[in-house]
Backbone as CSV, one residue per row, in Angstrom:
resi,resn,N_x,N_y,N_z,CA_x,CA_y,CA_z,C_x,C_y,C_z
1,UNK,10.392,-40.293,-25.123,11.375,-40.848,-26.029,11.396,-40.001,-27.302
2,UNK,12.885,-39.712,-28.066,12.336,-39.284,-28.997,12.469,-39.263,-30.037
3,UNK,11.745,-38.581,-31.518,11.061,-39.478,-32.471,12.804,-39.556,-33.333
4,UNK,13.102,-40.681,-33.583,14.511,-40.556,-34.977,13.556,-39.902,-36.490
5,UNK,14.653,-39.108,-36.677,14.158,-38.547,-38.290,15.282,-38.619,-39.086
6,UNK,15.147,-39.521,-40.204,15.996,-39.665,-41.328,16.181,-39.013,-42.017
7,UNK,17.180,-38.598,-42.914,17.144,-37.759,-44.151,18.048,-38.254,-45.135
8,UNK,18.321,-37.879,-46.255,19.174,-38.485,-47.474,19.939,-37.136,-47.420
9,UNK,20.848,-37.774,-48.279,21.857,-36.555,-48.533,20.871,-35.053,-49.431
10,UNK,20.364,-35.409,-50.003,19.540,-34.270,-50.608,18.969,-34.014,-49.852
11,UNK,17.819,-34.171,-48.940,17.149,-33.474,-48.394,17.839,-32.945,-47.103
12,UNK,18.634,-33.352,-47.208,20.009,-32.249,-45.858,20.236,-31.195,-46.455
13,UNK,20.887,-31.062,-47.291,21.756,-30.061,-48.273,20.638,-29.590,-49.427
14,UNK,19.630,-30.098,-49.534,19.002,-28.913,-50.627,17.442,-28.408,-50.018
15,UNK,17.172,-28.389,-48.592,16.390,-27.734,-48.084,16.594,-26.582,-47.637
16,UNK,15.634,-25.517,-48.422,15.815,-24.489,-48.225,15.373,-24.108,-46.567
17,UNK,14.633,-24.244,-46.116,14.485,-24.061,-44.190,14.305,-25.034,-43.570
18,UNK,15.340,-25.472,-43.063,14.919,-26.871,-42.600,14.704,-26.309,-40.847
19,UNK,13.703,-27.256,-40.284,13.207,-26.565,-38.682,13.773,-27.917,-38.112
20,UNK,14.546,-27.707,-36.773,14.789,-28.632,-35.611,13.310,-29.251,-35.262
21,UNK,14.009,-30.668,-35.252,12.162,-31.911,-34.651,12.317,-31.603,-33.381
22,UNK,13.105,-31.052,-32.662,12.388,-30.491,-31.065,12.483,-29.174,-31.047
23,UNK,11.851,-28.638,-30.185,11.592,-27.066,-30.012,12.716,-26.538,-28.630
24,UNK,13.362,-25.611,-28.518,14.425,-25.334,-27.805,13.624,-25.197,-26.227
25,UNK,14.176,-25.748,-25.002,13.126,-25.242,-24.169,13.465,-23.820,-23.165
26,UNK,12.486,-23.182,-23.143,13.038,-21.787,-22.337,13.715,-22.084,-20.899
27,UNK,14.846,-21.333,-20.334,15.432,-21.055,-19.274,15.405,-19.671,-19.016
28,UNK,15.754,-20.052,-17.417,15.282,-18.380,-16.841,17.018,-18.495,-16.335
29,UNK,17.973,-17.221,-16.368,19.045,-16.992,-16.055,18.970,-15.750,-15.283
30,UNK,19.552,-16.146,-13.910,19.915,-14.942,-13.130,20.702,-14.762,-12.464
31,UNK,21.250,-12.986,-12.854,22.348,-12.511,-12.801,22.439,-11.289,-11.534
32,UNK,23.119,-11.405,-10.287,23.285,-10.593,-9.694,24.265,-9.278,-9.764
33,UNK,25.342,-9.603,-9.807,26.463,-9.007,-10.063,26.701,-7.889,-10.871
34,UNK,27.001,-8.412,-12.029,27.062,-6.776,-12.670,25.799,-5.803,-13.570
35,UNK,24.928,-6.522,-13.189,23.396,-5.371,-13.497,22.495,-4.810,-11.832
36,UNK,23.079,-4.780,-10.855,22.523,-4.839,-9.623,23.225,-3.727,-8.965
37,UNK,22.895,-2.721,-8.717,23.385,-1.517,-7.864,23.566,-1.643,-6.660
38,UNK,23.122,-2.990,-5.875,23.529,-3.819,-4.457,24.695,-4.796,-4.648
39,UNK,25.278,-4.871,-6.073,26.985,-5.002,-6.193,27.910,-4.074,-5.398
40,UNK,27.339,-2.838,-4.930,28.212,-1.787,-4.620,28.383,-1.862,-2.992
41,UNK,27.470,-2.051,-2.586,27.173,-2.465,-0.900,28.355,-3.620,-0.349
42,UNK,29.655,-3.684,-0.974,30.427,-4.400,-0.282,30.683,-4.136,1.297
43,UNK,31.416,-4.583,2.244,31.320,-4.298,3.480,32.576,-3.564,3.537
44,UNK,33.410,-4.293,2.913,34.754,-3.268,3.227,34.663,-1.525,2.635
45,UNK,34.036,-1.640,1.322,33.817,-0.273,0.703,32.735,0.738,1.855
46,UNK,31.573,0.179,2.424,30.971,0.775,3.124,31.519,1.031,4.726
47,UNK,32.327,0.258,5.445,33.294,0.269,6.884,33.937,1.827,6.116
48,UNK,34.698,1.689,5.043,35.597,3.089,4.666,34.713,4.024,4.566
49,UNK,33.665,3.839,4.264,33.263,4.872,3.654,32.360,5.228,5.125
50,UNK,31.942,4.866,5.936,31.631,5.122,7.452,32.156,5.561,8.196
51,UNK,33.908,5.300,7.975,34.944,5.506,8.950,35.170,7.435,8.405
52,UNK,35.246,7.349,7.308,34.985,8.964,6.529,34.094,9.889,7.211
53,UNK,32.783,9.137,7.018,32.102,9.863,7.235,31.398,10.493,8.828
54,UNK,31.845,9.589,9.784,32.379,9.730,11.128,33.253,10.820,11.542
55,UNK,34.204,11.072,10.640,35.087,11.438,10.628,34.782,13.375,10.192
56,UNK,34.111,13.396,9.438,33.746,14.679,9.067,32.470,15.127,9.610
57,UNK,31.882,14.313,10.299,31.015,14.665,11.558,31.358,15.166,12.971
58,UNK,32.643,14.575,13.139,33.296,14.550,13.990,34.358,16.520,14.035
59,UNK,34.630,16.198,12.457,35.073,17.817,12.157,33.975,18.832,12.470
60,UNK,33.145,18.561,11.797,31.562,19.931,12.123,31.665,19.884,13.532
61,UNK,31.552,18.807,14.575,30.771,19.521,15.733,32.001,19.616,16.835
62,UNK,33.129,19.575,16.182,34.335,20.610,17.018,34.481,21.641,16.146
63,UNK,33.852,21.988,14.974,33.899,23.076,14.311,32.833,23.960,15.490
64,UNK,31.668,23.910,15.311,30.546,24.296,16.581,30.930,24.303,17.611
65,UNK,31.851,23.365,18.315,32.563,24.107,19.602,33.433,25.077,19.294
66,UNK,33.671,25.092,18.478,35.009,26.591,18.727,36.398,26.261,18.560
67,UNK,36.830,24.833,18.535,37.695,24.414,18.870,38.325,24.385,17.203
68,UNK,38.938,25.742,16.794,39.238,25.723,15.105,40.607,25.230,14.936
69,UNK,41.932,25.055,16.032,43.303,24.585,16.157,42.882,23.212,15.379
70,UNK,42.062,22.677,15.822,42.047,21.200,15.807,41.174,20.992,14.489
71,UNK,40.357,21.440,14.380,39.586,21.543,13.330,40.514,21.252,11.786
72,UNK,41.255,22.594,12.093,42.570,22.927,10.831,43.514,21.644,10.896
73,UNK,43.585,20.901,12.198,44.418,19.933,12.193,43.664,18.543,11.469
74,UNK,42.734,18.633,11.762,41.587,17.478,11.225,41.801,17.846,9.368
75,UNK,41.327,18.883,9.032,41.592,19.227,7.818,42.717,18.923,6.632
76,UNK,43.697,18.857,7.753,45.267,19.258,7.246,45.337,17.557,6.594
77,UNK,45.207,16.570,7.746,44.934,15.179,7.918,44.331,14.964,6.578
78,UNK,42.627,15.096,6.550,41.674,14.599,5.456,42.262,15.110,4.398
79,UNK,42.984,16.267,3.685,43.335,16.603,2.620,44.091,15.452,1.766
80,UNK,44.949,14.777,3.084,45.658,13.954,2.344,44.976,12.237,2.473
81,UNK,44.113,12.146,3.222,43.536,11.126,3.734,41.975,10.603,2.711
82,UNK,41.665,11.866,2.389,40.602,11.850,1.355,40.442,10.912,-0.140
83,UNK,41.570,11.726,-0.503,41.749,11.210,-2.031,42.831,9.413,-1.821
84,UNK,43.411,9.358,-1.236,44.057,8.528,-0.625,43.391,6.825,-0.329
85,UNK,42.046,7.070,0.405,40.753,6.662,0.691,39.966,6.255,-0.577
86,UNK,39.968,7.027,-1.282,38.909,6.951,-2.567,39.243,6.216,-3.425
87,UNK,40.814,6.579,-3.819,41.844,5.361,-5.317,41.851,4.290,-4.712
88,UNK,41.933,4.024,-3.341,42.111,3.183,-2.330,40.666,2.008,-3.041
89,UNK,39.469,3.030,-2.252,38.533,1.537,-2.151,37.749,1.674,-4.067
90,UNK,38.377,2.770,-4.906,37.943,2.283,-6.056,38.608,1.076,-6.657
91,UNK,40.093,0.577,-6.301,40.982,-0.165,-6.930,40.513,-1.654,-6.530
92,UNK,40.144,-1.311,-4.830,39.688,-2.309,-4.252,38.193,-2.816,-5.043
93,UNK,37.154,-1.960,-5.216,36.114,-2.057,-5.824,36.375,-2.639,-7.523
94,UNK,37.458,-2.188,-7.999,37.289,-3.212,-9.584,38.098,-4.307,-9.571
95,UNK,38.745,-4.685,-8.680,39.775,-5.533,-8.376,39.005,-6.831,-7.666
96,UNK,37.765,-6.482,-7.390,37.225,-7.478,-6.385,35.959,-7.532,-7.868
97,UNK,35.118,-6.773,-8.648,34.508,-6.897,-8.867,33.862,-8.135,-10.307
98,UNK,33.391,-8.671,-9.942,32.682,-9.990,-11.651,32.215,-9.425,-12.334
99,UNK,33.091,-8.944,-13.751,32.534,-8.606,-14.661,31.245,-9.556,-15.626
């Protein structure tokens, strides 16, 4: 229960430090989201960013076969598919993200 403390108008207004009769009690707050570098691990950002990188694996080892027609054609593709990809899942990434 707890204790009532009275005061007069003077001792409200002409105390120079007056201290709270209870003491504040500590809380613990936790925050995932925007201090956590496993904010970034979304699924859709990482599927794109897999499907990429599949993708330019896929260029190297028909590069190693020999097969350079296709290669240049793969190339021709990612040039525009690249940057495309990136504004893509950054827009997606601040658009989704809790500040």
């Amino acid at each position: 229960m707890r204790k009532t403390h009275y005061s007069t108008f003077r001792e409200l207004f002409h105390k120079p430090s007056f201290k709270p009769s209870t003491n504040p009690r500590p809380f613990k707050a936790y925050s995932f989201v925007p201090f956590s570098p496993l904010a970034m691990l979304d699924p859709t950002i990482l599927t794109i960013g897999g499907i990429v990188l599949g993708i330019a694996i896929i260029e190297r080892i028909l590069e190693r076969w020999g097969v350079i027609d296709l290669v240049d054609q793969f190339a021709k593709v990612m040039r525009f598919i690249l940057p495309v990809t990136f504004y893509s899942a950054l827009i997606y990434f601040f658009a989704t993200f809790m500040f």
